[in-house]
C-alpha positions in Angstrom: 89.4 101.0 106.7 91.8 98.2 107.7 91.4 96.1 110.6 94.5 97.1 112.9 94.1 94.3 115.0 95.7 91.6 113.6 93.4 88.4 113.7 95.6 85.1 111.6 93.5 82.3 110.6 94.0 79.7 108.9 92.5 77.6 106.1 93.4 74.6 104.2 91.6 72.3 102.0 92.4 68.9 102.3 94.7 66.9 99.2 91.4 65.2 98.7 89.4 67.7 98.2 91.3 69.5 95.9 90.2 71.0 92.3 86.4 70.5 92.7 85.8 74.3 93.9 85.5 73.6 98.0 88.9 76.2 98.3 86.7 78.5 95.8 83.9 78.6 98.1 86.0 78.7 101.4 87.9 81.9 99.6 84.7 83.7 98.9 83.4 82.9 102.4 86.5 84.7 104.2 86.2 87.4 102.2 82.6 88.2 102.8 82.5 87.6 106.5 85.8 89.8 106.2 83.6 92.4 104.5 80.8 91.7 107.2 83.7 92.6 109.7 84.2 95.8 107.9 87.6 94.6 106.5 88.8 96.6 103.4 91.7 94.2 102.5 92.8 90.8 103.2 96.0 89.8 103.8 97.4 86.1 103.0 100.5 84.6 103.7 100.2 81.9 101.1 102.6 78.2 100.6 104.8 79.3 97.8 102.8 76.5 95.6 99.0 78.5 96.3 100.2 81.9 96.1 99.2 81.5 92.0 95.4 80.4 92.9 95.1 83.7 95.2 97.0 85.8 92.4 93.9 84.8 90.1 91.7 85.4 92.4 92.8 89.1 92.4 95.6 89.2 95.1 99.0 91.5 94.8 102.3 90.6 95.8 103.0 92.7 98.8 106.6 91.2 100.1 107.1 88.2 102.3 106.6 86.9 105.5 108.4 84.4 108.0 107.1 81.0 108.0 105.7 80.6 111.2 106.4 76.7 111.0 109.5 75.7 109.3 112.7 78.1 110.3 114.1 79.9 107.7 111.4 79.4 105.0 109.2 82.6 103.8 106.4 82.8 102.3 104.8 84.8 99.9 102.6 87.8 101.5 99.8 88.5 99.0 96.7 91.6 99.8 93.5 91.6 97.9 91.5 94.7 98.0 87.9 93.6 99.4 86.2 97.0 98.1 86.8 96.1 94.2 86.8 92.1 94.6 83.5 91.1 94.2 81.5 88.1 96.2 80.9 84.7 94.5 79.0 83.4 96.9 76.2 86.5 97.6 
């Protein structure tokens, strides 16, 4: 099952905080509580310069999508597949 209501969030780790594993543990925590919701997949519109970190993680390219802040710029559209992505943080 997929959530058909679409529900964006947002989440950004700040420059400082950066490469000591806080984006690791916010990533894990989205996609249990998206489990918890009974979410199958998750869908992430990534900045061009993160979609690699989510493609390690176990994400697929799935097209592109609009950016909804600058005009004219896309961004990578990435799904991971919550049923076979396992939780880090439970």
């Amino acid at each position: 099952m997929s959530l058909q209501k679409r529900n964006p969030h947002e989440l950004f780790v700040e420059p400082a905080g950066l490469r000591n594993g806080i984006g690791r543990l916010l990533f894990d925590w989205t996609c249990d509580v998206s489990r918890d919701m009974g979410a199958t997949e998750l869908t992430i519109e990534a900045d061009p310069y993160a979609a690699p970190i989510y493609r390690r993680m176990g994400a697929r390219d799935d097209g592109f999508a609009s950016s909804g802040s600058i005009p004219g710029r896309v961004l990578p559209k990435l799904v991971l597949n919550l049923t076979s992505s396992p939780s880090r943080t439970g």
